[in-house]
C-alpha positions, 0 to 999 in steps of 0.5 A, a space after each residue: 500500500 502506498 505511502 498516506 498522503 493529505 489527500 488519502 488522510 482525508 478520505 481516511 477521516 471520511 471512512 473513519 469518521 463512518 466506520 470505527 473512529 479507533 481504526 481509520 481506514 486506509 485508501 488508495 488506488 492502484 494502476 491496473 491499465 491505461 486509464 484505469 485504476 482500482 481504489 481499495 479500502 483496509 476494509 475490503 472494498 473495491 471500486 473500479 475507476 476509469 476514463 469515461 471511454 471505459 465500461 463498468 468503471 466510474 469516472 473520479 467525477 461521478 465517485 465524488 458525486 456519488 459520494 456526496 449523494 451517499 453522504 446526503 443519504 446517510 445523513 438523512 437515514 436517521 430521521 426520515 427511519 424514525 419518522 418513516 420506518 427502517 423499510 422506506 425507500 429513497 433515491 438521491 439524484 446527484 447531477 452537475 456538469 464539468 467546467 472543462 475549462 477550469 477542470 472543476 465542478 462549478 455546482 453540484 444538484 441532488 433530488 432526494 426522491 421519497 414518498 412521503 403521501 402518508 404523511 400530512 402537508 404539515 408533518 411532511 414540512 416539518 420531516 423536510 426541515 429535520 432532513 435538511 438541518 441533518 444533511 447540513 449538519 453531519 454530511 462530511 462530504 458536502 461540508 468539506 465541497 462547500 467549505 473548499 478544502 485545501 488538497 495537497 499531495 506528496 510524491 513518494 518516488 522510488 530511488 
């Protein structure tokens, strides 16, 4: 496993901060062909991470889409399970597209999709707000976008 870097401290925080806060986790990615990589965790974990020119792998782009609309949805399970019981189903669109001028993301859009129609117009207003202070409060991801974290990364090159 490659030496840890900021960056790779940052998402070991992330990982840590979601499963066991006494073992961090570790992440990298590892070249598996041209434009190719695989990202592992301590855990066990894999995900396939390629060029949009390659199939059954996701871009560095939509995994951090992905991870954001992950965030806004653990963040939001507590409530809406307490108001809505463990067996209900949600979908978070997350959509946003490149500045390819600048190689950034200028904004980011997600769609929590859920069925509240059980509830009343005034119990569904007041399950909103629950799930939006929730999101705003504990989803890492979306607190680290909006804050703008400074990234650094180290070279480790063999002699």
């Amino acid at each position: 496993m490659p030496a840890a870097t900021t960056r790779g401290q940052v998402l070991t925080l992330e990982s840590a901060l979601m499963a066991d806060e006494s073992t961090p986790t570790s992440l990298w990615v590892e070249r598996t062909g041209t434009r190719r990589y695989t990202g592992k965790s301590s855990r066990g974990a894999e995900v396939l991470i390629g060029s949009e020119s390659v199939d059954g792998v996701f871009t560095p782009g939509e995994l951090l889409k992905i991870a954001l609309a992950a965030c806004s949805g653990m963040s939001s399970d507590l409530p809406l399970s307490r108001r809505l019981g463990d067996g209900y189903d949600a979908t978070i669109e997350v959509s946003g597209a490149a500045d390819r001028d600048n190689e950034r993301y200028p904004e980011l859009h997600e769609i929590l999709k859920i069925d509240l129609s059980a509830l009343d117009p005034e119990a569904q207003q007041r399950l909103l707000t629950v799930v939006e202070r929730a999101i705003d409060k504990v989803c890492t991801v979306g607190r680290t976008l909006a804050a703008g974290t400074k990234v650094t990364l180290d070279i480790d090159v063999d002699a």
